[in-house]
C-alpha positions, -999 to +999 in steps of 0.1 A: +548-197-459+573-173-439+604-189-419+592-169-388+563-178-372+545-157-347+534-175-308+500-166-302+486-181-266+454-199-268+425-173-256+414-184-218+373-184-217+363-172-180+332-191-185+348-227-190+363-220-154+330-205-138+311-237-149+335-259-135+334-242-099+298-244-103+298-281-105+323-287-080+300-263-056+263-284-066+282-314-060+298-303-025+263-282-015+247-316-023+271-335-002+268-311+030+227-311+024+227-350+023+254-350+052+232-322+071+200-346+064+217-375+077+235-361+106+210-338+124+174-343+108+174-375+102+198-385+131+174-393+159+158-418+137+187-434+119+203-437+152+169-453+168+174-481+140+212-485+147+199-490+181+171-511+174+193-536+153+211-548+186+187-541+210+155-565+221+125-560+243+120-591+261+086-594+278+086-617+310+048-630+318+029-617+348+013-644+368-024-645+366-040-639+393-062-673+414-099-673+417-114-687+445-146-693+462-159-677+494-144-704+516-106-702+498-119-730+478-095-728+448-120-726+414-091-714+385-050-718+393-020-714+372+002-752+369+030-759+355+030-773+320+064-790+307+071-780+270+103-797+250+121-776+233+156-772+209+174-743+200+194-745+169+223-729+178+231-747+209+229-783+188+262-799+178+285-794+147+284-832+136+251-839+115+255-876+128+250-862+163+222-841+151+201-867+134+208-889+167+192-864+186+163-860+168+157-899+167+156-903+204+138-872+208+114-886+183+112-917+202+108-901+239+078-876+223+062-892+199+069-865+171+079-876+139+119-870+130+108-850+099+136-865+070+159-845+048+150-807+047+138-794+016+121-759+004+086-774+001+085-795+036+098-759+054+070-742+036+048-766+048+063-763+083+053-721+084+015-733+082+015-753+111+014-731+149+033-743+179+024-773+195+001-786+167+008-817+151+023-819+118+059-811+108+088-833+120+116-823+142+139-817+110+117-792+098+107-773+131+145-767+138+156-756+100+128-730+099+137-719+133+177-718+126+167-695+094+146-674+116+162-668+151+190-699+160+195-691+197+157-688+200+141-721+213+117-737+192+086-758+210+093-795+196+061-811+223+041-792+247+021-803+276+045-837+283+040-856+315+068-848+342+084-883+340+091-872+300+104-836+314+127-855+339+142-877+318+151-843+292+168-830+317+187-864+326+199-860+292+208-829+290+245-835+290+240-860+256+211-840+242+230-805+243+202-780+227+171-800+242+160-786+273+128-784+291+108-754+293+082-745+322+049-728+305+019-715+335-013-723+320-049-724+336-059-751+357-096-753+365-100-776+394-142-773+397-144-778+360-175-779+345-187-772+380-184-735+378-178-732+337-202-710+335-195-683+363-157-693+358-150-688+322-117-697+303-091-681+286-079-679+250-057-659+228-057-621+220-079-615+190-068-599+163-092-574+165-079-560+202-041-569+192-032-531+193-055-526+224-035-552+249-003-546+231-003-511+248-009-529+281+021-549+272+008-577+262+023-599+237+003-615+214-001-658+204+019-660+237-004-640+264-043-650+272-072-628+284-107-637+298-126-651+268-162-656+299-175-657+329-152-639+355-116-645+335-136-619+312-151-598+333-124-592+359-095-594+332-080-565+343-078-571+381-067-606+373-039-603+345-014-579+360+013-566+347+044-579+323+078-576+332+105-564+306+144-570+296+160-547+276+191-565+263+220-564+238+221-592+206+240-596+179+236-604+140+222-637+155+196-628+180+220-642+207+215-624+239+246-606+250+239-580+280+207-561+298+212-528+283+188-513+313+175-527+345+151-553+344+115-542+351+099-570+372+064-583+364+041-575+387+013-604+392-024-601+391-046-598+423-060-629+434-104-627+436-124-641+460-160-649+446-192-653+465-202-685+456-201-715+477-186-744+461-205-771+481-237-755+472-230-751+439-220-787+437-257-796+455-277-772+432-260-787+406-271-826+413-308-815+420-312-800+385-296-831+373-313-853+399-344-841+385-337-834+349-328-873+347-357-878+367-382-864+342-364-876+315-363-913+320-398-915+332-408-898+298-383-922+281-368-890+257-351-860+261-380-841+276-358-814+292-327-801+277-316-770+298-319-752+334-311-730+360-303-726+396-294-694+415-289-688+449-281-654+461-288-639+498-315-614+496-298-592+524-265-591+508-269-595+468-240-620+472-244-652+446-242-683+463-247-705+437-251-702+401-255-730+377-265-732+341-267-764+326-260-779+298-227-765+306-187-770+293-154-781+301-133-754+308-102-771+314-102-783+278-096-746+268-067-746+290-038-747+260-057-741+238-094-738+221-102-771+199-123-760+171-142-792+170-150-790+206-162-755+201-180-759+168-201-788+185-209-760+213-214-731+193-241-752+173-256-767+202-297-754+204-295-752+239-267-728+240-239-746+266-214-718+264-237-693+275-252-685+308-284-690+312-289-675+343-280-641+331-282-646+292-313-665+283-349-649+284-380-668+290-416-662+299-411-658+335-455-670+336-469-669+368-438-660+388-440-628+374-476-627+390-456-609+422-452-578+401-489-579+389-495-583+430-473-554+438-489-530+413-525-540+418-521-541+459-502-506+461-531-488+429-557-500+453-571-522+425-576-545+451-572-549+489-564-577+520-608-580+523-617-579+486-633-611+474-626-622+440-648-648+423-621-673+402-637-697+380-619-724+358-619-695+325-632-665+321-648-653+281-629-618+279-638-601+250-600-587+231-604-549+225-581-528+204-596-501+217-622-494+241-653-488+218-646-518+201-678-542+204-679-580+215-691-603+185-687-641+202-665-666+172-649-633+168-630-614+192-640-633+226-615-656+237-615-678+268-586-674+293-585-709+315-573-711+351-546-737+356-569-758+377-593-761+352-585-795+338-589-807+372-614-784+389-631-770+361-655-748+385-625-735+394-610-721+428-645-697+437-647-671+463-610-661+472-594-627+483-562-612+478-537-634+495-554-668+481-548-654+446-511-656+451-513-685+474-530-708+450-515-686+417-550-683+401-545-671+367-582-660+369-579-638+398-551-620+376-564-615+350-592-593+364-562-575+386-542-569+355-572-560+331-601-552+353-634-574+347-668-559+345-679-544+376-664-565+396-629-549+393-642-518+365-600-507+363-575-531+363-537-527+365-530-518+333-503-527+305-485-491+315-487-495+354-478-533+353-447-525+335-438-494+361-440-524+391-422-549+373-394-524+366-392-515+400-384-551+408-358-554+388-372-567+352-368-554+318-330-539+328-295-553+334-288-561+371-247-549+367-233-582+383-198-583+373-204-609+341-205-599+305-234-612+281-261-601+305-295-598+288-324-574+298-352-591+292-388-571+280-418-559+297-437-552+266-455-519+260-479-506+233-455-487+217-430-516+217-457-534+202-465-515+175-427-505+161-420-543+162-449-560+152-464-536+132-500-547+156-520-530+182-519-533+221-555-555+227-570-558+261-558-594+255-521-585+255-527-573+292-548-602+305-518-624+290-488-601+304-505-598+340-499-637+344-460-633+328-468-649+292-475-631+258-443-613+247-432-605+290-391-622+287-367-622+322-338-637+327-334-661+355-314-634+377-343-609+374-368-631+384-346-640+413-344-600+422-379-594+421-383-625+447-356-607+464-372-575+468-401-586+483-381-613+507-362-584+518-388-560+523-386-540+494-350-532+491-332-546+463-296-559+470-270-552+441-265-589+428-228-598+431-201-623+423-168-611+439-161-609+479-130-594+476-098-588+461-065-594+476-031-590+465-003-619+465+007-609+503-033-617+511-039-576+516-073-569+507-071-544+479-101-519+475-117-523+435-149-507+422-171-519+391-192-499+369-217-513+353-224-494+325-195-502+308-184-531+328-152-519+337-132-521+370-114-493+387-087-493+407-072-465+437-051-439+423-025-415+438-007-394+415+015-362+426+004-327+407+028-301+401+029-283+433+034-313+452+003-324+465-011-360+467-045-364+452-063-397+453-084-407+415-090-434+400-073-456+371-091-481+343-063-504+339-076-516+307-073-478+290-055-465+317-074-435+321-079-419+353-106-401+368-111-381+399-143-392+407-158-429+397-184-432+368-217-426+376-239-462+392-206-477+400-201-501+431-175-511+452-168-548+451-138-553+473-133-548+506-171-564+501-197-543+514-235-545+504-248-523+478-284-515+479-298-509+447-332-489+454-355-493+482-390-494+464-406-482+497-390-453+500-372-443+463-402-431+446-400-451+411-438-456+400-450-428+377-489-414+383-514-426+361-543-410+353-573-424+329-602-408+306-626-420+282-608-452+288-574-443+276-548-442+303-515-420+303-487-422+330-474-386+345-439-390+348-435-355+372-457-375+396-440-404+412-446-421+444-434-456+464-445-490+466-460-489+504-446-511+528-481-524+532-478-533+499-450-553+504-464-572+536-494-581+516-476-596+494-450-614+513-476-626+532-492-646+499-458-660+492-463-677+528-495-688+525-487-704+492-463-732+518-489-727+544-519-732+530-538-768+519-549-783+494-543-752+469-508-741+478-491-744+452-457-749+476-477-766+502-465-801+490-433-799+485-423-779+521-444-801+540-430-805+570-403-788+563-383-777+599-377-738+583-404-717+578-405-711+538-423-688+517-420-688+475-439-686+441-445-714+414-449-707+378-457-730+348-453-709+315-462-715+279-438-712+255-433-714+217-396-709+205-371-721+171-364-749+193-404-764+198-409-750+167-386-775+151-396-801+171-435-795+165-444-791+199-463-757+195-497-769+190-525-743+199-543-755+233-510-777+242-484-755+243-452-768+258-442-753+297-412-741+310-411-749+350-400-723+376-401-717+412-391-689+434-391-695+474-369-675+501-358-689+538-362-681+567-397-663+557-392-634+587-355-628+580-346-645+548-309-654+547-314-671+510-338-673+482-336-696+454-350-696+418-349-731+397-362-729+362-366-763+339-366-760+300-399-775+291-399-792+318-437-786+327-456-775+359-432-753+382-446-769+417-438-806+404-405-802+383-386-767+399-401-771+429-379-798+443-348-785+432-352-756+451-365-773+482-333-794+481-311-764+477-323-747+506-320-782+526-287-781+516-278-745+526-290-749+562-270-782+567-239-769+553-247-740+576-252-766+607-217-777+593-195-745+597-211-736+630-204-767+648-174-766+634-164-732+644-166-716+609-187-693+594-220-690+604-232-686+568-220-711+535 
């Protein structure tokens, strides 16, 4: 090997160089891409969460708003209700002091001091709601110290006030325990006015999202659950007020980051109803309820309604339902055993009756088979009509069908058969309903021979009986209405699979056979004819005011059953225009839904006038098969109406066979009204084996109006099997329209109101 070597640098590769820029650019491109990311399109939401994690919403409860009665009688309020409470971070440092609290806390309340913490006993603890019996006071502060420590945690809700006073006398040795004021509802009628009433209870979880964009907050806020808490929920609720403030890592509250939005509380509602009537309607169903019952020595009826509405007006003076429920037990909450034992209840105490159950309306109903008859010329004011105690009508399915006696000839008996088996002979027109001959209807509402060759009708009858209000929601402001059914061939056929007979009709022109009303719409169609044929919209609410007592104007649809509200907004080029607003969706319009009503300032809202709204359809007949023509339609006369009215009269008025005559006797107002006794074959009789063929159980209903040439108030009383209308129903009603004129002798000589 040489001495001299020769220096040769080492050979510099260009692409050694080029690689290691290109990593230091990915690596720096990557940086500025996750920077840019970070920094301007994600920024609005990353700086939303930095915000979020020291800022809190803090709702602040709008009072609800307080019902009353026509008079200002006070029927749902908002009361105190004293909860104790501890908040974790406010106890002391020494667990000696802690454990002392808890002992005297435990004996002042009641609730249990809970023992040492442990895993399972918190675990346990998270299944249990506030308020509810179960963990100890250990374990309700531990699980609310892990959760939010400056938050209070509810240890006993609902205490007396001497326990709240004596919290707060020992506030200075109890730091952490304090006293914290709830509202909830206070129902001072109670079971009185349940039903019309209502209660509250929580959100569901199905509408959660729904209130939540009302501002609602859920397990703390309650909405109407019935009656008008439901129904007028959104005039009622108002509006939650909100705190925007500052915490820190610990929830503790450190500043209002914005100006606190105040709550603005519901409108206050004025109902129709008259308390003291309600209370004396009530105690004459049960007067005679227990009446019936004891003499019977069972249960003989279980259920009832009374209504009481002016006919003038549509205003509800009175509305009971019975069996009925304690609404002031839902107050805090909704016991499930209380409510199981309701919801299972056969007769149905958490409903109303009055607007929710259907019955056979029976002979009642015999005013729309009067109507239609009277105004077709089926019959008129000097027609005779020979009644006997039954009649042998042979059941068609269609006319050609032949009459084979043992086969398809059934008799139909008069209800004065068992007594007068000849029955009520010669009578006209105004004797039928007078005396309520089933007879005599039967030949109106299915013709008879040559004696009346074309009855009413199944088609025509159910024209007339819509036109006084059956087989359709009335649109009173309550929820759970029901509509009722005038049956038609049609209807008969899609549900039963059978086809209309000529029996059908003889059955449905007396209001029995498949013909179902609600209470209410028998009470309209009484109402039409009191008041000449115009037909009132039936209401609940008077008015609505605001907290200053300003009577606030409010509309209700009944379609939906929604309430709207005034509405001014500005538009772009400055100008004012008036709408209206849902304030359950919030929507506006600038006109209201079609059929909708005002209910405050309170004004009456006339349905229809069947005198003059043409509603009945022509009806035309050949071969014996009759059509309606729905291009030709045409009023109920006011002749029609007279004639009628007039048999409602005569049924007070006349002896022996009025059917009313008993019971207003010598009553100082003139009356004028309409029994019914209708059979009846439910689950219920069913069950109880009471559905015998020939002996069918009755429900009991009357109908009568007062004074009979301006009526001021009509009444409807209907008795759950409670048998024959003019001995059971009868009385009720008779006392409830006593009752009415006294309390109205009462406010005028006292300088009141002239009406209750």
């Amino acid at each position: 090997m040489s001495s001299k070597s020769v220096y040769r640098p080492a050979q510099f590769e260009g692409w050694r160089l080029i690689l290691v820029y290109g990593v230091v650019a990915v690596v720096l491109s990557a940086l500025l891409f996750r920077l840019i990311r970070l920094q301007v399109v994600e920024g609005p939401n990353w700086l939303t969460r930095a915000v979020d994690n020291y800022t809190q919403d803090v709702s602040i409860p709008a009072a609800r708003g307080i019902i009353y009665d026509r008079n200002g009688y006070v029927l749902a309020r908002n009361v105190a209700s004293y909860n104790v409470v501890i908040t974790p971070a406010s106890l002391p440092d020494d667990e000696t002091d802690i454990q002392r609290i808890y002992r005297e806390v435990s004996e002042l309340t009641g609730v249990p001091e809970g023992g040492p913490v442990t895993d399972q006993s918190l675990e346990q603890a998270k299944l249990y709601s506030a308020c509810v019996p179960g963990p100890g006071i250990a374990q309700l502060v531990a699980l609310q110290d892990t959760l939010a420590p400056y938050s209070p945690v509810k240890i006993k809700c609902n205490v007396t006030e001497e326990v709240a006073r004596v919290v707060e006398e020992k506030s200075m040795d109890w730091p952490g325990v304090t006293v914290e004021i709830e509202p909830i509802r206070d129902y001072p009628t109670g079971s009185l006015t349940s039903a019309l009433v209502g209660f509250l209870g929580p959100i569901p979880a199905s509408l959660e999202e729904q209130y939540k964009a009302l501002d609602f907050v859920a397990n703390r806020d309650k909405v109407g659950y019935s009656g008008a808490e439901a129904s007028l929920q959104p005039i009622l609720a108002g509006r939650n007020g909100l705190r925007v403030v500052q915490i820190d890592v610990a929830g503790q509250e450190l500043r209002n980051l914005e100006p606190p939005r105040a709550p603005v509380p519901g409108y206050n509602v004025y109902l129709t109803i008259d308390t003291r009537l309600q209370a004396a309607a009530e105690a004459s169903l049960m007067q005679e309820i227990n009446y019936w019952n004891t003499y019977f020595n069972k249960v003989r009826i279980s259920s009832g309604v009374v209504i009481a509405m002016n006919p003038k007006t549509g205003e509800i003076l009175a509305m009971v339902s019975y069996p009925t429920f304690e609404n002031n037990r839902m107050a805090r909450f909704i016991p499930s055993y209380y409510y199981e034992q309701l919801s299972q209840d056969p007769r149905h105490p958490l409903l109303n009756n009055a607007i929710s159950g259907e019955y056979p309306p029976g002979s009642v109903f015999k005013l729309a088979t009067a109507s239609g008859a009277f105004n077709e010329h089926v019959v008129d004011l000097n027609k005779i009509i020979y009644a006997p105690g039954k009649l042998e009508i042979c059941e068609k399915f269609s006319p050609n069908d032949p009459c084979i006696p043992g086969r398809n000839v059934r008799e139909f008996v008069d209800h004065i058969y068992d007594v007068k088996p000849e029955g009520f002979g010669q009578i006209n027109f105004l004797q039928c309903i007078a005396y309520s001959s089933n007879v005599c209807f039967y030949k109106l509402g299915g013709g008879w021979q040559n004696e009346i060759p074309e009855g009413l009708g199944i088609e025509r009858l159910g024209q007339y009986a819509r036109a006084l209000g059956y087989a359709q929601t009335s649109g009173i402001e309550l929820q759970g209405e029901s509509d009722g059914l005038i049956p038609t061939p049609q209807w008969k056929r899609v549900n039963t699979g059978q086809t209309w007979s000529s029996g059908d009709t003889y059955i449905a022109s007396v209001g029995q056979g498949y013909v179902l009303a609600t209470p209410l719409q028998i009470l309209m169609s009484g109402a039409t004819i009191a008041n000449n044929g115009k037909l009132m919209q039936p209401t609940i609410v008077h008015e609505v005011t605001d907290g200053q007592g300003k009577v606030r104007e409010a509309w209700f649809d009944p379609n939906d059953l929604s309430v709207w509200l005034p509405y001014t907004n500005e538009t772009t080029d400055g100008e004012m225009r008036r709408g209206w607003i849902n304030p359950t969706t919030k929507q506006v319009l600038s006109e209201l839904p079609k059929g909708s009503y005002q209910i405050s300032p309170f004004v009456p809202n006339l349905k229809w006038d069947v005198t003059k709204t043409p509603m009945i359809q022509g009806y035309t007949c050949d071969l014996g098969y009759c059509t309606l023509l729905p291009d030709q339609l045409k009023v109920i006369t006011p002749e029609t109406i007279a004639a009628v009215r007039a048999g409602t009269r005569m049924a007070v008025t006349t002896t022996p066979f009025g059917t009313l005559y008993k019971i207003f006797e010598n009553f100082p107002i003139a009356v004028a009204g309409k029994t019914g006794t209708a059979e009846y074959c439910d689950d219920v009789a069913l069950k109880a084996e009471r559905c015998n063929f020939g002996q069918w159980p009755t429900h009991s209903w009357t109908l009568a109006y007062a004074p009979y040439d301006d009526p001021e108030i009509i009444v409807i009383a209907f008795c759950y099997n409670g048998g024959e209308g003019a001995s059971v129903a009868a009385p009720i009603v008779q006392r409830v329209i006593k009752a009415y004129f006294e309390l109205k002798a009462i406010d005028v000589t006292q300088g009141g109101a002239a009406n209750p």
